[in-house]
N, C-alpha and C positions, 0 to 999 in steps of 0.2 A: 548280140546273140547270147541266149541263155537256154544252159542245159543242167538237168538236176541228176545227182549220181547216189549211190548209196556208200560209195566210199569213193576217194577223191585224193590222188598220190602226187605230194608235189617234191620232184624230185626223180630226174631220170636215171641215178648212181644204182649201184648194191642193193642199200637202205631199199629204195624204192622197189627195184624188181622184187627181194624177198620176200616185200611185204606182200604182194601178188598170193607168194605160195601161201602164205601161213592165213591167210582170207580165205580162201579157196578151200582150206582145210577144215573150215568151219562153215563157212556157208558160199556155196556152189552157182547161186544163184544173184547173190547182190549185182549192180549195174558196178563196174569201176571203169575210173577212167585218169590214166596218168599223165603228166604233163613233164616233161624233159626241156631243159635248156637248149640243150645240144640239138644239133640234129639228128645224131644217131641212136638209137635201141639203146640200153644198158648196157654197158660191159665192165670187166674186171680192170681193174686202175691198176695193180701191180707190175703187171708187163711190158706197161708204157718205159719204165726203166730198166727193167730186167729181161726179160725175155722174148722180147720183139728185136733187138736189139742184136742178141747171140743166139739170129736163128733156130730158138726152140719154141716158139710159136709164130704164127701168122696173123694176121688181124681178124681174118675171120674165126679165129681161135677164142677169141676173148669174148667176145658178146653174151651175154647174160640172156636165154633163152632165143629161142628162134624163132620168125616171124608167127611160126606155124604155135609156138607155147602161148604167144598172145592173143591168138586168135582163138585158139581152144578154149582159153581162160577167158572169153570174152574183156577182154581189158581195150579201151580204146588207148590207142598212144595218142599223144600233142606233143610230135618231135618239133625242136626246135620255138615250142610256145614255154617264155618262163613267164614263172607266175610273179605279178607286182607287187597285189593287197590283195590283203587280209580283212574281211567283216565279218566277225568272230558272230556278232551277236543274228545277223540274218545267215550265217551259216552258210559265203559267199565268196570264193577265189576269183580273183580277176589275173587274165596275164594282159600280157605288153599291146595287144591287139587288141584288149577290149571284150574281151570274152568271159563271161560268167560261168563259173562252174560250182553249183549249188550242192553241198551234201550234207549226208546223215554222220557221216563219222572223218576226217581230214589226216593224214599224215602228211609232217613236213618234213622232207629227209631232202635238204637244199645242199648239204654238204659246208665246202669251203671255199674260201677263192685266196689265189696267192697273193701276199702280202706283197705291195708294191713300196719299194724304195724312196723316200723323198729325199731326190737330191735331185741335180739337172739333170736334162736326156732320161730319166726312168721311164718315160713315157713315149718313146722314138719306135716308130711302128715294126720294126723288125729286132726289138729287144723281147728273147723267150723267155716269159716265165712260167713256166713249163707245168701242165697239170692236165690237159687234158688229150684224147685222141687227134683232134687238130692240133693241137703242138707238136703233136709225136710226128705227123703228116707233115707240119711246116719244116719239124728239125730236121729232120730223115730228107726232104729236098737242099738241104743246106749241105750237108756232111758227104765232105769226098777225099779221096785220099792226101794227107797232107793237108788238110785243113786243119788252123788254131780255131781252138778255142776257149775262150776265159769264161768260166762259171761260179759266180757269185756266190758264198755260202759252204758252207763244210758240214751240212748237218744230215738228213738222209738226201733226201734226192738230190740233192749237190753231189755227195759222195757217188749213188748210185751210176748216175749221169755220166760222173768223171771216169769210172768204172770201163762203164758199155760204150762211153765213146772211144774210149784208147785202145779197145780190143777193136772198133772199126776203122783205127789207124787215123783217129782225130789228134792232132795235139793239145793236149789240153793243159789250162791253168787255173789253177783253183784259188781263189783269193776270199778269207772271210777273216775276220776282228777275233776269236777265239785264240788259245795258244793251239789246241790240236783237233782234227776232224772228230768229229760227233762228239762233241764234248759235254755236250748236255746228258747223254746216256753211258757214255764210255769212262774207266777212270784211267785215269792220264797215262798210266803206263802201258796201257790195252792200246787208247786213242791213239800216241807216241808210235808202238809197235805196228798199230795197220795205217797210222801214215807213211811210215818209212817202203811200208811196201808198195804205197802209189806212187812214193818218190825211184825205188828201185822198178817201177814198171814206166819208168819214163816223163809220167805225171809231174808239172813245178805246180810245189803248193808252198803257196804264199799265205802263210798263217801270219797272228796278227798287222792284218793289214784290213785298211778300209777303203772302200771304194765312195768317192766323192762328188764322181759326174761321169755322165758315157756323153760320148760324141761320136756320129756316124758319118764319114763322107766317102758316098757314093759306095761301095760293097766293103768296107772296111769300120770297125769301130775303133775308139779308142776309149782306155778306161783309166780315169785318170785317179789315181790314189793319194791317199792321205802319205804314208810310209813310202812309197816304190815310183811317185812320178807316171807316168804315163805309162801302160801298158798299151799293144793293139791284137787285134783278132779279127779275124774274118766271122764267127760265132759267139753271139754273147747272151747265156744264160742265168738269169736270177731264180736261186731257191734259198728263197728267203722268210721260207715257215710259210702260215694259212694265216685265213682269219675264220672264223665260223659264219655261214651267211645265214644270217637271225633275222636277216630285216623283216620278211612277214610277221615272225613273233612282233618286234620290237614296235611295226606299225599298227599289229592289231592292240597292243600294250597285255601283249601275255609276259609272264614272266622272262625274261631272260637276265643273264650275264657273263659267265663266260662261255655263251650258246645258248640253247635253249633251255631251259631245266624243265625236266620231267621228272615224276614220282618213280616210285617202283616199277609201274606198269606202265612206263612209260606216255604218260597220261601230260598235257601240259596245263598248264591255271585253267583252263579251259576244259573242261573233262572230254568235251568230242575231238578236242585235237590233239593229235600224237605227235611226237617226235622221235628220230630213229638215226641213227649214222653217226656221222665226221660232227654234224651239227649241235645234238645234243646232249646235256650236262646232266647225266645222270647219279642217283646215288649207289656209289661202287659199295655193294653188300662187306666184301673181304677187307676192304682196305679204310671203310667207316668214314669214308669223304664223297663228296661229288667228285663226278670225272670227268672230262669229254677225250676223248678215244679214237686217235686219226686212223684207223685200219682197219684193213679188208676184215678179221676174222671179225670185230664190233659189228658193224655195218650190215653184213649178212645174218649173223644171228638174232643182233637187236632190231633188224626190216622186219625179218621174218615173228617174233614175238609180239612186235604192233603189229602187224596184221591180224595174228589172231587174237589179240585183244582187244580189235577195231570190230572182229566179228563176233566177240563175245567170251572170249576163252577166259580172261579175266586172271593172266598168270602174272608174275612177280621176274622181272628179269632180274635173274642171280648169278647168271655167268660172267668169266672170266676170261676176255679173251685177250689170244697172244698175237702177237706180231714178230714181223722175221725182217731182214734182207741180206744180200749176196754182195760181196765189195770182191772183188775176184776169189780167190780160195777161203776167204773166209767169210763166213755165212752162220748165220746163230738166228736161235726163238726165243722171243721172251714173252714174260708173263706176269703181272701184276705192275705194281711202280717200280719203274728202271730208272734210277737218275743219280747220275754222281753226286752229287749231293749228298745222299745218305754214306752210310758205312757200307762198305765193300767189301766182301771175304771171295778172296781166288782159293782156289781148288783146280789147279790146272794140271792137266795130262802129259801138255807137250804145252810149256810156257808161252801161252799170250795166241796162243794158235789151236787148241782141243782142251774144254776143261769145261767148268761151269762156274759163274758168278751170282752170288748171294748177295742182295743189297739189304740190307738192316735199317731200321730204327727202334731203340730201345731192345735191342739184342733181338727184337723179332724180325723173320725174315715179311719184306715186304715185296718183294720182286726178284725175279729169277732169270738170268740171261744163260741159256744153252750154247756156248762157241763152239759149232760145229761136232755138236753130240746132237743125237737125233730121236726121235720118237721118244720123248723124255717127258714133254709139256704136261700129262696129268698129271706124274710125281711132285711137279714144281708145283703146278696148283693146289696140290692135296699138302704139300709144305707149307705154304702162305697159309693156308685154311686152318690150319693149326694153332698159330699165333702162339707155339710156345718160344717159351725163352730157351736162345741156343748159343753156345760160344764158337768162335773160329774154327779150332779143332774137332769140335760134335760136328760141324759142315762137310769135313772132308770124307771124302767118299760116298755123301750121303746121295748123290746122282751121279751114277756116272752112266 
């Protein structure tokens, strides 16, 4: 079966439904038609660890426009059709069923998929590694009062997870190879200070530790470690980072490497195919490097910028987006590159708990983390944009 479209959205996430709106903005009329892995509509990815969890949303809260928005918009769905290949040059998507869907203009907003573990048992059908709304359905049937559980990984949705399960009165244990949770973003005395507090909320975290093999018999696992010998749980979750899912690019041999790369305009080697989300590698204007950019606020804004440049708008994406999360009481926004790695300057209010962090290279600032200071995020971006040279001292007070 073959049907031909005027734009053609592969990819049921953010990226995708955005790109809806910013189409629509330009031309009201094209044929679209999207194709989703999942089986369900669009929805927001962040409340799968946050806030479905503590009761402040419901699941019908999160979807990404209502049957009634796609319908309006004339957009066909193909829930639960993912797409396999790519033929770039007949201008031609096929998914798993055999289905051709031919366009004038392609977005690939495929997202990520969870990095799976090699070691034994990573592949035991009731091990979660947790990323999608059926996860969240599988976990949430799992979790009941006084349930263990061991979650692989300390980085966000490790941390997030270990978070929302223990306020649902899960026991949890946290086991990852780092010395302190989110240690890729946090510098060690922030990390140090919000691990102590999952350890004083009952949370065992078993930092440098490695996990070697899971074994499952009958509703119990066991995790067997490098440092700590066998652990067991009744719940065993791995968050263990993404990978970008590029294979369309990589089978149609469009550019890729670490995801998809696209121009300014999001454009990929292919001038009619676009890329938009978790997946592609674009050129960050502020920070003079390619990026790819796991987050809700990228995702929506850069769907939405391929779309209308799929319709003709012909803009330059130059934005900056920031990312957040909530570990119990403490919750921060950041913006530009966050990573321990570079130089650090604190500026804190109330030590390791209200302040703001400045990450440096070459005395400029390159990234800005908000620790629970609020509606702050354009200051930090119009900081970055400046790229003057600043010392520790000229930082302090400069946001508060």
């Amino acid at each position: 079966m073959k049907g031909r479209y005027r734009y053609v959205i592969a990819g049921g996430g953010l990226a995708g439904a955005s790109a809806i709106k910013g189409i629509r903005e330009h031309d009201s009329e094209g044929s679209i038609v999207l194709l989703g892995a999942e089986a369900h509509r669009p929805y927001d990815r962040p409340p799968l660890s946050k806030k479905l969890w503590l009761g402040k949303k419901k699941v019908e809260d999160i979807f990404i426009g209502s049957p009634e928005f796609y319908e309006k918009n004339r957009v066909e769905l193909m829930l639960g059709k993912k797409a396999v290949s790519l033929d770039a040059r007949a201008r031609e998507l096929r998914d798993e069923e055999g289905r051709v869907y031919g366009y004038e203009k392609l977005l690939i907003a495929t997202g990520c998929q969870p990095r799976k573990l090699d070691i034994p048992g990573a592949d035991l059908r009731d091990v979660c590694y947790f990323r999608t709304l059926d996860d969240y359905f599988f976990l949430r049937e799992k979790v009941f009062d006084g349930a263990s559980a061991i979650i692989i990984g300390g980085g966000f949705i490790g941390s997030e997870l270990a978070a929302v399960l223990s306020v649902n009165k899960v026991s949890v244990t946290m086991v990852f190879p780092s010395a302190y949770l989110c240690n890729r973003v946090l510098p060690e005395a922030l990390g140090q200070s919000v691990q102590r507090g999952f350890i004083d909320r009952g949370i065992r975290v078993l930092a440098n530790t490695t996990p070697m093999a899971f074994e499952q018999k009958e509703k119990k696992f066991s995790v067997l470690t490098k440092e700590r010998g066998a652990l067991e749980c009744d719940i065993l979750i791995v968050g263990a980072g993404v990978s970008p899912s590029a294979g369309l690019a990589e089978g149609a041999l469009l550019k890729t490497g670490d995801g998809i790369e696209v121009n300014s305009r999001l454009q990929t080697s292919d001038a009619d195919v676009y890329s938009a989300g978790d997946v592609a590698s674009f050129p960050y204007r502020e920070l003079g490097e390619r990026k790819r950019v796991e987050h809700w606020d990228n995702a929506m804004s850069q769907g939405k910028l391929a779309g209308e440049n799929m319709a003709g708008a012909d803009k330059e994406y130059d934005y900056m987006p920031y990312f957040f999360s909530d570990l119990f009481d403490f919750g921060y926004e950041a913006v530009g590159e966050v990573s321990s790695r570079l130089d650090v300057v604190s500026d804190w209010q109330v030590e390791n708990k209200k302040g703001v962090l400045y990450y440096l290279k070459e005395n400029r600032v390159r990234g800005v983390m908000l620790c629970n200071v609020w509606d702050r995020v354009e200051d930090a971006r119009a900081l970055i944009r400046k790229k003057e040279i600043v010392t520790a001292d000229g930082l302090k007070g400069r946001i508060r």
